[in-house]
N, C-alpha and C positions, 0 to 999 in steps of 0.2 A: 278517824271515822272511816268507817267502809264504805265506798262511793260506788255509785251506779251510772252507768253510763248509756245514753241514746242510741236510738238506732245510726246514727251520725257520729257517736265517738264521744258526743260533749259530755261531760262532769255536769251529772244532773244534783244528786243530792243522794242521801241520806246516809244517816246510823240506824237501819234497819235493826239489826241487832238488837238492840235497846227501846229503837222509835222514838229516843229521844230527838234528832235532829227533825223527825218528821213533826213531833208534839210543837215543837220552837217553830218551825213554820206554819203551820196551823194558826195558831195561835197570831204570830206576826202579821195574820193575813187578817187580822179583826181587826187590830190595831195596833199601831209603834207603842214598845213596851222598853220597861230596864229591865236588867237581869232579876233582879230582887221581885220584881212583879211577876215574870214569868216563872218564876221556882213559886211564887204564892200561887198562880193558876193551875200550873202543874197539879199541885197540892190538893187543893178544891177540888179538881177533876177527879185526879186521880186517886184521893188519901193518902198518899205519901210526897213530901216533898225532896226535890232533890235538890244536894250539897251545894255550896260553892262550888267546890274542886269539883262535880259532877256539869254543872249548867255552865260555869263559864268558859273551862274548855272545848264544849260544845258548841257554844256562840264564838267562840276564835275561831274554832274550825270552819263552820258558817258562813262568817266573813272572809274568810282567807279562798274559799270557794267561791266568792261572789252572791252567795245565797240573800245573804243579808247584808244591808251597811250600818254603821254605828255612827252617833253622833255625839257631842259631849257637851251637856248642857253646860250653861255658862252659873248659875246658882251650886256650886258643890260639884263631886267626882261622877253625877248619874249620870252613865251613857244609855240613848235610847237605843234601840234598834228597829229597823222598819225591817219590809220584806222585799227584797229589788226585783225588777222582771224575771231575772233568773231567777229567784227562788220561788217569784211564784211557778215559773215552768217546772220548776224540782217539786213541788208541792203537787202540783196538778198531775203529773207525774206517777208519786209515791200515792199519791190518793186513788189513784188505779190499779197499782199493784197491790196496794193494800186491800181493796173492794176483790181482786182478782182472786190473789190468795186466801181471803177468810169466806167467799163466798164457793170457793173450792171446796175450802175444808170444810165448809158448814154443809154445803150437797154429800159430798162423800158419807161425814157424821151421817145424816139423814137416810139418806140409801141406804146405809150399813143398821142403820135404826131397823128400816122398813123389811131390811131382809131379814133381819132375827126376827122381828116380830110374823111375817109370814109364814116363816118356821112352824112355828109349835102350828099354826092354826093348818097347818098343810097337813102336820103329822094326826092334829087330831081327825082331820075330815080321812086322812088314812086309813087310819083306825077303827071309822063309821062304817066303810063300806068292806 
């Protein structure tokens, strides 16, 4: 996973790339889930669920960063996962940069809207006089 790091150096989180490490923290942050429930939320949210081999290397990665911890229930192999302080700091984190860049790119879009659209109507008042 490609990792981000603070203004301090520390290993905040994410798979920006993907945004699947950020979706798994989100998510973690409503409530401790297992893997199989989190590929169903995924799913629901987003209409597409992702694999095995896609969510649970994600969730090692996760945990191995401290993001998240795992537990292993005592009825069968389901391990839950919660969200630990640190991830929620990676969460709270990514939920900035996320807000930062799409409201970027949403002004920019917009501006760039408004200046086509001034156009013609500059060239027509051009035109009038």
């Amino acid at each position: 996973m490609r990792r981000f790091y603070g203004y301090n150096g520390n290993n905040y989180c994410c798979d920006m790339r993907g945004m699947l490490g950020f979706l798994i923290l989100f998510l973690l942050s409503k409530k401790p889930m297992h893997g199989q429930e989190i590929a169903d939320e995924i799913a629901r949210r987003k209409g597409e669920k992702p694999s095995p081999g896609t969510i649970y290397p994600a969730l090692k990665n996760l945990r191995e960063m401290g993001s998240i911890s795992s537990e292993d229930e005592k009825e069968g192999k389901t391990i839950t996962y919660t969200l630990t302080e640190r991830g929620q700091n990676a969460l709270r984190i990514s939920k900035r940069r996320f807000i930062r860049i799409f409201l970027e790119s949403f002004l920019r879009a917009n501006q760039k809207q408004a200046t086509t659209q001034r156009t013609p109507s500059a060239r027509s008042l051009n035109s009038i006089t």
